[in-house]
C-alpha positions as CSV (number, residue, x, y, z in Angstrom):
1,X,40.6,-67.4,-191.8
2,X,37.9,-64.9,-191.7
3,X,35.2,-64.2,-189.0
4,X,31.8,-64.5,-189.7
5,X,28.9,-62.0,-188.4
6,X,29.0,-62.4,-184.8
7,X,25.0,-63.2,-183.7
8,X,25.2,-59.6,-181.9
9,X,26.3,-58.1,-185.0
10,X,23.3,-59.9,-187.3
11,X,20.7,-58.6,-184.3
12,X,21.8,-54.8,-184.6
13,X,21.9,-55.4,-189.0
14,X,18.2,-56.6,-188.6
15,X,16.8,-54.3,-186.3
16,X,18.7,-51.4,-188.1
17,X,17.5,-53.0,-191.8
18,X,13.8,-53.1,-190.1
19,X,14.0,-50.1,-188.2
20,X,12.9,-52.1,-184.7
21,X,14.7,-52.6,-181.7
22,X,17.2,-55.2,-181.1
23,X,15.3,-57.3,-178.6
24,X,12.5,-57.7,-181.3
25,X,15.1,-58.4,-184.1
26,X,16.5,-60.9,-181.5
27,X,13.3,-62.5,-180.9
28,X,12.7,-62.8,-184.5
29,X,16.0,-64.7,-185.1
30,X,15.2,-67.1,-182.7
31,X,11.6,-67.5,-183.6
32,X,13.1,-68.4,-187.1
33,X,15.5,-70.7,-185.9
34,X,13.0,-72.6,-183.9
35,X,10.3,-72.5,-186.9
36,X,13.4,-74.0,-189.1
37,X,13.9,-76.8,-186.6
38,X,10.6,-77.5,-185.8
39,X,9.7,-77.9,-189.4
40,X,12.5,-79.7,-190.8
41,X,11.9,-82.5,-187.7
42,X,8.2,-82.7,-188.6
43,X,8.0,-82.4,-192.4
44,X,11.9,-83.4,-193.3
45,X,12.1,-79.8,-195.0
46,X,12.5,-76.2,-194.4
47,X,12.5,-73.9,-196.5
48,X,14.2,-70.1,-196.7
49,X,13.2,-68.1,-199.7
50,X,16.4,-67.0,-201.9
51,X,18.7,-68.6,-199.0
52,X,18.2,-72.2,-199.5
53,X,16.5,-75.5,-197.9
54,X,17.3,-77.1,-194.5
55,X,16.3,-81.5,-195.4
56,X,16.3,-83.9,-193.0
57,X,17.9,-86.9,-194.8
58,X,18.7,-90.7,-193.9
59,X,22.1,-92.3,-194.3
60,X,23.1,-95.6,-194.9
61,X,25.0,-98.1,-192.4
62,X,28.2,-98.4,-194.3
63,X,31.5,-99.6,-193.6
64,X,34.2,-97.2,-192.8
65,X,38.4,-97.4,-191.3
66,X,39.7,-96.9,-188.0
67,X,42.4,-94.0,-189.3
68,X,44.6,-94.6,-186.8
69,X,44.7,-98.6,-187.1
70,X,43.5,-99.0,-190.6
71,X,41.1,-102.0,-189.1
72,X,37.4,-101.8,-190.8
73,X,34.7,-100.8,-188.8
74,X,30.8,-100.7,-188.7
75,X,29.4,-97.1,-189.4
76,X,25.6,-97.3,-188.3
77,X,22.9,-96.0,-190.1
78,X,21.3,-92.3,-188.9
79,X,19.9,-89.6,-189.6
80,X,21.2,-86.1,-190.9
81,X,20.8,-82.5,-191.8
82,X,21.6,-81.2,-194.7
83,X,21.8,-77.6,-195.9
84,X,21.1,-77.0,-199.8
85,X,22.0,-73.8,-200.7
86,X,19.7,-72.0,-203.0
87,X,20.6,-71.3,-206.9
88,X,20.4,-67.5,-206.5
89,X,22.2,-67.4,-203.7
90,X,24.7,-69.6,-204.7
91,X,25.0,-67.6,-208.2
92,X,25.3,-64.4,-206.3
93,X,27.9,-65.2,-204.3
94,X,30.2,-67.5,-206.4
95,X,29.1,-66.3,-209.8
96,X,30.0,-69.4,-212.6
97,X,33.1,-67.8,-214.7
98,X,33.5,-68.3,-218.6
């Protein structure tokens, strides 16, 4: 499998992109992630322009299987974050064939 940009890596690609240093681009990183989790827990949605849309969404108690046993077991209700990938994004980097 692949590796994905290490978080040093993204620090040095933002502070060379914006010409500043890497502790600023490092505080702006975590400044966004913080604004993103803040936001999503207080208003249920964050939003990224041209990236996509973290939603804070509720799930149903539901009944599920033990795998291993096959016996059916309770699955509580909770609450979950989703992440809905924008349509340019999406189109830019899995472009629709046909």
């Amino acid at each position: 499998m692949a590796t994905g940009m290490t978080k040093t890596a993204l620090v040095r690609n933002v502070a060379e992109k914006l010409q500043v240093n890497n502790k600023q681009a490092a505080a702006f990183l975590e400044h966004l992630a913080e604004t993103a989790v803040k936001e999503t827990k207080k208003n249920g949605v964050f939003v990224i322009p041209g990236l996509g849309r973290l939603v804070k969404a509720e799930r149903k108690a539901r009944m599920g299987r033990n795998p291993q046993t096959g016996e059916p077991i309770k699955i509580k209700a909770k609450t979950v974050v989703k992440f809905r990938v924008a349509k340019a994004a999406k189109d830019a980097i899995a472009p629709k064939k046909g």
